[in-house]
Steps between C-alpha positions, in 0.01 A plus 500: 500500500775274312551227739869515327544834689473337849807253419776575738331780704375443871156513551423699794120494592330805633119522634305651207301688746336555852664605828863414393512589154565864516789512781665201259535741199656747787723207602613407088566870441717560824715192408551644143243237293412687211209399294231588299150271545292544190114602587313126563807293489645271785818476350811751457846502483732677698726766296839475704500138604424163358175510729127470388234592729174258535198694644315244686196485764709479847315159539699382274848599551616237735373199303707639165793565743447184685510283182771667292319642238625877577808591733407768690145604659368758736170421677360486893638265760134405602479401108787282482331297829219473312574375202757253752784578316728605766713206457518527129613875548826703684381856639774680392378812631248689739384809316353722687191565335128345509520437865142355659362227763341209401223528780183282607223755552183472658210783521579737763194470745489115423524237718846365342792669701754275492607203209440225773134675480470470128659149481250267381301794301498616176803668370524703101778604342722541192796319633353194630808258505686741769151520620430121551884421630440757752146401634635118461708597770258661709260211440746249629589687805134532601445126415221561245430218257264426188219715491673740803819631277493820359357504140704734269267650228722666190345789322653708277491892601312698738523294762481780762092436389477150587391561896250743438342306199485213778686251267792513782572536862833614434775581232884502405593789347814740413462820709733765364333844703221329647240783289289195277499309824378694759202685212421162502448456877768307537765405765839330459458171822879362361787571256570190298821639333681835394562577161676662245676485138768336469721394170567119478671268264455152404657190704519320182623752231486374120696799368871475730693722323256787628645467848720806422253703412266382794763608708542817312124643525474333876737728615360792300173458657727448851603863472208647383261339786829611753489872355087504623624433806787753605566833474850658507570748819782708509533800760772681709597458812790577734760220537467443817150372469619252231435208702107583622421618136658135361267360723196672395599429099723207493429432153466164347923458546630794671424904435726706268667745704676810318667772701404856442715812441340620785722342793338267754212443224422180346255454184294106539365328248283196525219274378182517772206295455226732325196379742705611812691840310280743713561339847874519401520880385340545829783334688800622314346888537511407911856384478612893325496368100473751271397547121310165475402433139340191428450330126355258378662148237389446204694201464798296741648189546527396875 
């Protein structure tokens, strides 16, 4: 691509694949990014704003964020500690998506069952800098020294193999279901971290007169992350049960109360988390509502 193209547009950087890249392309078309990514190529522009996307390995989002070179980035939280660019970096926001424990795993009928056990051993994983920090920590608390600290080994994938090829006594890995882990006869001892996407921007931005726009797609991506969340409930109920049914669905303000031609009948209307929408049908049916339709955002802005 003409690097002439790329003047003035934002350069937003998206994983070019793995575990987040699929939900992102959900994420761009919610928000209303439109673009078309030519077979092979890392590079595209978007077709309704002065944006161009920059497929990248999620490695190494937060370093181009972190030193200027693109505006915008969407990667892990457990990356961004990794690569120890959290203080080159703002999380604007949490997304939802991608969510897994960094844990330290040991085999399951082993004789490591805690991390003060396994302090001292041998630990492999990918992600040995959060690795390291966090046994440096354990280390120091259990006064090992020298020889006695816990010696991080970094390998590259598979590391769910390492204990039963005998090259460790324990691993840090991400555990999103806990499926590859426990096939592998393994058993989480300690959570390091939680993590999940999240979008970030640079602390040190070369491009200034993108904050606008920053601001712009932030907020986009604010809605569309909200609308996964809630649902919209709206039922009928008699008025004099206003106040129980306002606590059951307060909504994120207030709920939207409409009187009905039917006297003494009130129709409510109100956003309800979608994880707890079942337990809350269940309550509003014991309190005499009626009619209760529930349906779902495709987009909001809360």
């Amino acid at each position: 691509m003409n690097k002439d193209l790329l003047d003035g547009r934002l350069l937003f950087a998206i994983p070019k694949k793995g575990r987040l890249h699929e939900k992102c392309l959900e994420l761009l078309s919610g928000a209303d990014i439109q673009f078309r990514r030519a077979n092979r190529l890392d590079v595209c522009l978007v077709m309704n704003h002065p944006i161009a996307l920059v497929f990248l390995p999620a490695s190494d989002i937060p370093s181009f964020v972190g030193n200027g070179d693109v505006d915008l980035g969407i990667t892990g939280h457990d990356v961004i500690l990794e690569a120890e660019m959290q203080d080159q970096i703002t999380e604007i926001h949490r997304l939802g998506f991608g969510k897994c424990a960094l844990q330290v795993q040991t085999l399951e009928n082993g004789p490591f069952n805690t991390v003060e056990d396994l302090a001292g051993k041998r630990v492999v994983t990918s992600f040995d800098v959060i690795a390291g920090a966090y046994f440096a920590k354990v280390d120091e608390r259990l006064n090992l020294t020298g020889d006695n600290r816990t010696k991080i080994l970094y390998v590259g994938g598979s590391v769910e193999a390492a204990c039963a090829l005998g090259l460790a006594d324990g691993i840090v890995d991400l555990v999103e279901s806990g499926d590859t882990m426990r096939a592998a006869g393994l058993h989480a001892i300690a959570t390091v971290l939680q993590t999940e996407a999240v979008l970030i921007k640079s602390n040190v931005p070369h491009r200034a007169h993108h904050a606008p726009l920053i601001d712009l797609i932030a907020s986009r991506i604010a809605g569309v992350v909200a609308a996964g969340k809630y649902v919209v409930c709206e039922y009928n109920i008699r008025r004099q049960s206003i106040s129980q049914a306002a606590a059951i669905t307060p909504g994120r303000r207030a709920p939207t109360i409409s009187p009905l031609e039917e006297e003494g009948w009130v129709a409510i209307s109100s956003m309800v988390e979608k994880k707890n929408i079942a337990n809350t049908m269940d309550q509003l049916v014991k309190i005499g509502a009626e009619d209760l339709m529930v349906f779902h955002l495709d987009n909001c802005r809360v």
